[in-house]
BAFI-3210 file (N, C-alpha, C; in Angstrom, 3 decimals, decimal comma, padded with zeros to 6 digits):
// residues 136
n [1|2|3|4|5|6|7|8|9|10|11|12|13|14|15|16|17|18|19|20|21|22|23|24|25|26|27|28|29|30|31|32|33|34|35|36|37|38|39|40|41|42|43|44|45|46|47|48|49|50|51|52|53|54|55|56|57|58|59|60|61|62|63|64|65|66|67|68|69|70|71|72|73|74|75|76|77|78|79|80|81|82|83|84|85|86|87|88|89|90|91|92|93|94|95|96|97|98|99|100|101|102|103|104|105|106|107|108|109|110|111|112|113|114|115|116|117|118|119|120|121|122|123|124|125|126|127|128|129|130|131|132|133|134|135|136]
n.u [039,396|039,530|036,989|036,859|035,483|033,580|034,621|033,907|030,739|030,781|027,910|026,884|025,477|023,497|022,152|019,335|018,356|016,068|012,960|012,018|009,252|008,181|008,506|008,112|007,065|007,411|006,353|003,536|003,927|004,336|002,519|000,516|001,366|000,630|-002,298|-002,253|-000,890|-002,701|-005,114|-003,800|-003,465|-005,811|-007,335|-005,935|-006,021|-009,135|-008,620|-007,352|-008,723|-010,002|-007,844|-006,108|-002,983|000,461|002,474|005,341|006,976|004,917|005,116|005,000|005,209|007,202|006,689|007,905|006,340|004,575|001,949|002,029|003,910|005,014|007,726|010,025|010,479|008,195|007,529|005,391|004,631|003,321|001,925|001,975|-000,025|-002,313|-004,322|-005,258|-006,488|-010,133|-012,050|-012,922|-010,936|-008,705|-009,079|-008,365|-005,798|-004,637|-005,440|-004,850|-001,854|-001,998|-002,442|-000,041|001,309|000,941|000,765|003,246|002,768|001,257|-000,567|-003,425|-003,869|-003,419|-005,202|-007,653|-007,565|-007,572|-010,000|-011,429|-012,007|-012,250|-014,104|-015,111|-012,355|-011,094|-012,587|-011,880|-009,366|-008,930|-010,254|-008,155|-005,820|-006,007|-005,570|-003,015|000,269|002,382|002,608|000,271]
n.v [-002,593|-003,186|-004,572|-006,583|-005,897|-007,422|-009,004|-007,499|-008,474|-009,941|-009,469|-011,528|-010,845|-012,819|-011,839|-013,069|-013,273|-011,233|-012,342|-011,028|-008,987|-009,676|-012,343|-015,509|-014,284|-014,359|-016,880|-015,790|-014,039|-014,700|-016,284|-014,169|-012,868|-012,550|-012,259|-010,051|-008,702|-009,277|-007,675|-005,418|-004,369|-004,380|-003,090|-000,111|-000,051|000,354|002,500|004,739|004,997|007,297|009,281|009,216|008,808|008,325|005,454|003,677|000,641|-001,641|-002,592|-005,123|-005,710|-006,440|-004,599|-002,577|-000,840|001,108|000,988|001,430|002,985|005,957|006,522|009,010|008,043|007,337|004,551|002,729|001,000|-001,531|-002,898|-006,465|-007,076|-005,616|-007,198|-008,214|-006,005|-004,845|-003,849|-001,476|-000,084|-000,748|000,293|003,121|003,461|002,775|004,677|007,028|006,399|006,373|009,334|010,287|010,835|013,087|014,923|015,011|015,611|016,253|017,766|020,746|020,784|017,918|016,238|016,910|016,123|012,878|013,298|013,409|010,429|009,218|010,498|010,276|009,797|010,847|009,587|006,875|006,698|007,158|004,699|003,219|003,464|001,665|-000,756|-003,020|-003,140|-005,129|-008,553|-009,969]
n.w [082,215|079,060|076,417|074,047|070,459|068,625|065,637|062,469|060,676|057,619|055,491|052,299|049,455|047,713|044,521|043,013|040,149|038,207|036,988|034,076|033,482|031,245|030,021|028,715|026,678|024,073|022,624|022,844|021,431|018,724|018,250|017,991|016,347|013,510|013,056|013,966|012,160|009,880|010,592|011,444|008,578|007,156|008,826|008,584|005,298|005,232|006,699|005,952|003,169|003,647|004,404|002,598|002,611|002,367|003,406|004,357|005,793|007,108|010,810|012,824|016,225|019,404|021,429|024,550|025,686|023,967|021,955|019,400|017,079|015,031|012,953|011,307|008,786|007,613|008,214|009,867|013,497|015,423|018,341|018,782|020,284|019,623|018,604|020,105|021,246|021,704|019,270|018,766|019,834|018,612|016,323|017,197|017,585|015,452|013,665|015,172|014,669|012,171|011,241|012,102|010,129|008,668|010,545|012,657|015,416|018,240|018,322|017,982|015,227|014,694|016,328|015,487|012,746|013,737|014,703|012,178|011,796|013,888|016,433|019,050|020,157|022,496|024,322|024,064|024,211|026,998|027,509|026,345|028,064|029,987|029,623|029,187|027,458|028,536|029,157|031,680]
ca.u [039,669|038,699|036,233|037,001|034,480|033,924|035,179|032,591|030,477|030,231|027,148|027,119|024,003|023,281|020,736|018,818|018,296|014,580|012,346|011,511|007,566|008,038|009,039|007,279|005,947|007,911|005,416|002,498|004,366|004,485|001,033|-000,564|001,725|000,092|-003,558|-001,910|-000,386|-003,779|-006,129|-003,695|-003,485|-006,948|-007,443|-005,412|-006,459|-010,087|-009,006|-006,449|-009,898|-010,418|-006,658|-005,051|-001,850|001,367|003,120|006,049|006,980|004,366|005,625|004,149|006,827|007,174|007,304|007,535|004,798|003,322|000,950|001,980|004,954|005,495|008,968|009,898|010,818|006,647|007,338|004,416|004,809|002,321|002,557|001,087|-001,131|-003,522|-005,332|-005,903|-007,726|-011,537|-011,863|-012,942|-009,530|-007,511|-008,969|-008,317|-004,532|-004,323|-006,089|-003,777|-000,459|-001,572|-002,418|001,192|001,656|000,335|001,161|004,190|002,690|000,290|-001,216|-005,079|-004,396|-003,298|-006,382|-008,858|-007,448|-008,115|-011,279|-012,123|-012,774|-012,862|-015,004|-014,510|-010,880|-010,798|-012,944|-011,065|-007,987|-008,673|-009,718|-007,043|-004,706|-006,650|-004,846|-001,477|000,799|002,849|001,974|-000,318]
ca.v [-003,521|-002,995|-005,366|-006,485|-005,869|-008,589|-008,610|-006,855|-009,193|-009,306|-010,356|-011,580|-011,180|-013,208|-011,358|-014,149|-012,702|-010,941|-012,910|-010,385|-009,237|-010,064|-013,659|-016,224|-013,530|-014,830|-017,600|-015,395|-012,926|-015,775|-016,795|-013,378|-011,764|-012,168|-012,097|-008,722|-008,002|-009,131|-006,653|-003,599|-003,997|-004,699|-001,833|001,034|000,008|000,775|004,113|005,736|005,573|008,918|010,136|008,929|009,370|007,538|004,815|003,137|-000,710|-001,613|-003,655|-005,383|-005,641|-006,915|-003,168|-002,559|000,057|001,807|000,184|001,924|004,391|006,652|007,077|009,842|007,904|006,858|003,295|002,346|-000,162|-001,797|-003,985|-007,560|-007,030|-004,889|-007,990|-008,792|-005,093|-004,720|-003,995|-000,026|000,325|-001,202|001,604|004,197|003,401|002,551|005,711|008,084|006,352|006,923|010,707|010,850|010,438|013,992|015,595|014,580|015,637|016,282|019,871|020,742|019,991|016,645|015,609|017,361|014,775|011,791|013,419|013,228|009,240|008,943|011,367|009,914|009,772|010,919|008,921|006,012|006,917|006,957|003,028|001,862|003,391|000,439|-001,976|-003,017|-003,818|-006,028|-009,911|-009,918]
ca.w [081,189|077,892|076,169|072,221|069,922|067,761|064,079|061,657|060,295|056,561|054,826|050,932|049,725|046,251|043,701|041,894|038,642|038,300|035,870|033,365|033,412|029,176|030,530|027,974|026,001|022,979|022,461|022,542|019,654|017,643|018,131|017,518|015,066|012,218|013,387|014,164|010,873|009,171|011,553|010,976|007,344|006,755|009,370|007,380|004,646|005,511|007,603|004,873|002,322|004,422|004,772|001,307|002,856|002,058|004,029|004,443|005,508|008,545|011,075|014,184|017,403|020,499|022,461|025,997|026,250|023,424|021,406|018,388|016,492|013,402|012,253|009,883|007,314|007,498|008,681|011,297|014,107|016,135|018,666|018,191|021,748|019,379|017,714|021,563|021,791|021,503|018,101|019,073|020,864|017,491|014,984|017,472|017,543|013,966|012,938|015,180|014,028|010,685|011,509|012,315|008,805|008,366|011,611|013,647|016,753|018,949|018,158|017,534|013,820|014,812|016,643|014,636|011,663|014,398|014,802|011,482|011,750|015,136|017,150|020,702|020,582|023,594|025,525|023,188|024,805|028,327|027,754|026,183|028,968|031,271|029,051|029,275|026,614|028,841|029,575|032,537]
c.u [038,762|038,255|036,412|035,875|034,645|034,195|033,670|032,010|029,965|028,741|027,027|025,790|024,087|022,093|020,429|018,235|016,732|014,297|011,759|009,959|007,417|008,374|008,204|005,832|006,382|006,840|003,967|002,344|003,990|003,033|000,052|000,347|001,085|-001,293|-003,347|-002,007|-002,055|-004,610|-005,424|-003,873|-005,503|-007,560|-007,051|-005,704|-008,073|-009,820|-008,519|-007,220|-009,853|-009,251|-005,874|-003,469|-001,031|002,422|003,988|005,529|005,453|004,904|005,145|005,458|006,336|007,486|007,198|006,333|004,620|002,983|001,383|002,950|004,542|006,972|008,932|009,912|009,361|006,793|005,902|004,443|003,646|002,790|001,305|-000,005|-002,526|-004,609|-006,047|-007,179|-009,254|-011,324|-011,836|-011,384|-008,415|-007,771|-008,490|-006,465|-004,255|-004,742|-005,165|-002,217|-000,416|-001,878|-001,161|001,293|001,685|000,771|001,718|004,213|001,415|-000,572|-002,910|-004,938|-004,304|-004,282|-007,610|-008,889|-008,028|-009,564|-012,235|-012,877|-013,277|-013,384|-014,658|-014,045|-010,836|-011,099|-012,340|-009,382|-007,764|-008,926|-009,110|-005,610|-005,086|-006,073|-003,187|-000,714|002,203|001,658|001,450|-000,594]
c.v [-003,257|-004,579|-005,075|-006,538|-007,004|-008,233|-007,995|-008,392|-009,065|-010,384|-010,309|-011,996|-011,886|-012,438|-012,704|-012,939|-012,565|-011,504|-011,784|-010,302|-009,675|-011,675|-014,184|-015,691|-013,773|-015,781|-016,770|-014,517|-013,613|-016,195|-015,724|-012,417|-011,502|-011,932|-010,432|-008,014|-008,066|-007,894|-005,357|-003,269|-003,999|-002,812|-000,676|000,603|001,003|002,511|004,988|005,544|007,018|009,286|010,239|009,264|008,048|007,011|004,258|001,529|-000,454|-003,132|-004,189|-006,185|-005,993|-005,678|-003,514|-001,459|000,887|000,802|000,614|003,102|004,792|007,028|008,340|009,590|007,054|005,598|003,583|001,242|-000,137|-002,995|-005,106|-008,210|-006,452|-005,620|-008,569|-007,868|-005,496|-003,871|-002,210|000,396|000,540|000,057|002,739|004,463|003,624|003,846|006,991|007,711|006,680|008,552|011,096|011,639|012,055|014,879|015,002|015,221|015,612|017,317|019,413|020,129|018,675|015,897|015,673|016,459|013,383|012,165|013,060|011,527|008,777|009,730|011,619|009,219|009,924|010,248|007,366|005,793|006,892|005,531|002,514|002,437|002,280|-000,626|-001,547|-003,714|-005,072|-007,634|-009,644|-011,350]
c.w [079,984|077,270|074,588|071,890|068,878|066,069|063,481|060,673|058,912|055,693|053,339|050,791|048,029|045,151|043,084|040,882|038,552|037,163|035,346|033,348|032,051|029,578|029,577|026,710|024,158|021,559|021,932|021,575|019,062|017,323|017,156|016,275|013,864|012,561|013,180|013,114|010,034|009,342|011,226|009,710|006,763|007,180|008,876|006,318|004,303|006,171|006,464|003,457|002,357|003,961|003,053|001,776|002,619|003,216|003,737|004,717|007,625|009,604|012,351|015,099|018,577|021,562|023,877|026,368|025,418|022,349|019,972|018,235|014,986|013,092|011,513|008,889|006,983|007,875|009,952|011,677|015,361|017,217|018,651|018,785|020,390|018,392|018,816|022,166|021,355|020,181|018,023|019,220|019,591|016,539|016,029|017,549|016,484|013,155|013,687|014,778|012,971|010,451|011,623|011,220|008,322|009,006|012,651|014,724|017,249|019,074|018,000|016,263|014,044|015,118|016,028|013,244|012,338|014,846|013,593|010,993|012,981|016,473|018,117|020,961|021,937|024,568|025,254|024,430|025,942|028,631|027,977|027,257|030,201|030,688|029,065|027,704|026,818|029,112|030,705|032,888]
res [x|x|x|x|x|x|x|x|x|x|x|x|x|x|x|x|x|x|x|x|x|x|x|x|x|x|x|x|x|x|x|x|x|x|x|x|x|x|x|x|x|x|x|x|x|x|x|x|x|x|x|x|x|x|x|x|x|x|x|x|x|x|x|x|x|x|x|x|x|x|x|x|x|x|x|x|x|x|x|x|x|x|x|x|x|x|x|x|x|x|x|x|x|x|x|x|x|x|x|x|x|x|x|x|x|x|x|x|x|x|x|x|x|x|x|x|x|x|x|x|x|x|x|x|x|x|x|x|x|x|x|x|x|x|x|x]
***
């Protein structure tokens, strides 16, 4: 005698919808944007003494993970975490986005320009990868 197997049993599983790690980070744009906008402009101002180089519009953003762009068309964007950095951390961003400006990459000439205000870039740079530019 054969023995039925029972029907297949199906299971429906529901996703609940993942709360974004940016979750309530809206609030805290709003808070620090301009602190932001003040600190970079103040900040290039003071660095592009050295560089004299020509910029576009600057704009401070809500990114998911870099702290800082160059466009081609010279715009620079920051994000509005970098009025949150240690004040070291903020020129070292602000001083290689505006290096872009000069050299759209990453070559010896490129660094040897971020050398020329900021020395130890490098040891600069392994900091601010200990910071996050998400909400924590």
């Amino acid at each position: 005698m054969r023995t039925r197997k029972p029907p297949p049993r199906f299971v429906i599983r529901v996703r609940q919808k993942r709360r974004s790690a940016l979750v309530g980070t809206h609030a805290a744009y709003k808070k620090h944007k301009e602190t932001a906008r003040e600190l970079v402009h103040r900040k290039l101002t003071e660095h592009n003494a050295h560089y004299a180089l020509a910029f576009g519009k600057v704009a401070i953003r809500n990114q998911r993970t870099r702290w800082g762009s160059c466009s081609k068309k010279g715009n620079l964007n920051f994000h509005y975490r970098i009025a949150l950095l240690p004040e070291h951390l903020a020129d070292y961003v602000i001083v290689h986005e505006l290096c872009h400006l000069a050299e759209f990459n990453h070559s010896k000439k490129f660094w040897s320009l971020v050398a020329q205000t900021i020395p130890d870039h490098r040891a600069r740079r392994k900091v601010l990868k200990g910071y996050t530019t998400r909400k924590t």
